[in-house]
N, C-alpha and C positions, 0 to 999 in steps of 0.2 A: 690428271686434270679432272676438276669434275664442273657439270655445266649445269645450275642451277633457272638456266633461261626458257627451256626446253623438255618436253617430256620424255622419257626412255622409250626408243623404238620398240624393242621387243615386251616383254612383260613382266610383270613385277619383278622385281630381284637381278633385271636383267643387267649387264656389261654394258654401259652407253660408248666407251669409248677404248680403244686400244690404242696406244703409239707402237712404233716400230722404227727402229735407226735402221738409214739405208745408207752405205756409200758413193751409192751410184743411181740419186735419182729419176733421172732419164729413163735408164736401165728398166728400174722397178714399175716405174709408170708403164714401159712397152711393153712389159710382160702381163702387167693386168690388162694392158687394152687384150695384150695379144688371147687371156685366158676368156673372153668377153664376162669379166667381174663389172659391177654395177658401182658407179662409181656415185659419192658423197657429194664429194669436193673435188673438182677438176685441178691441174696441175698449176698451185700458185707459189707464193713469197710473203714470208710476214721479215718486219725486222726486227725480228728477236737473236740473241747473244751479237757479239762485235760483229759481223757479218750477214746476220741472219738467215733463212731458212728455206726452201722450198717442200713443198706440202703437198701429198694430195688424200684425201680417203674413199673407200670403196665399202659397201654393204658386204657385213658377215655373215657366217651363213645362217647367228641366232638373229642378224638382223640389228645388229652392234655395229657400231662405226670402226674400222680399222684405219687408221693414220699411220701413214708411209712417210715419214720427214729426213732432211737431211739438212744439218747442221753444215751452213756453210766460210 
């Protein structure tokens, strides 16, 4: 995905965004609380594919967004 609304966190040339498949969102969200990672995007739901989604992202360490989703 790329986000044309917004400027890249880190600097030029930088990764604005990473996804990552989880099977076990809950899971993945307790393990960043539990790592105290800085989090994007609190733990939500978009209705994307037949079911749709839960979501959350957390600051990387170049300062890139990383998205933890799970396709539900």
């Amino acid at each position: 995905e790329l986000y044309g609304d917004r400027p890249i966190m880190g600097e030029t040339g930088a990764i604005d965004h990473i996804a990552l498949n989880s099977t076990d969102i809950e899971a993945s969200y307790a393990v960043c609380r539990e790592l105290g990672l800085t989090f994007f995007d609190d733990l939500s739901s978009l209705p994307f594919w037949s079911n749709g989604i839960k979501y959350f992202s957390v600051i990387g360490p170049s300062r890139e967004i990383i998205e933890i989703c799970q396709k539900l």
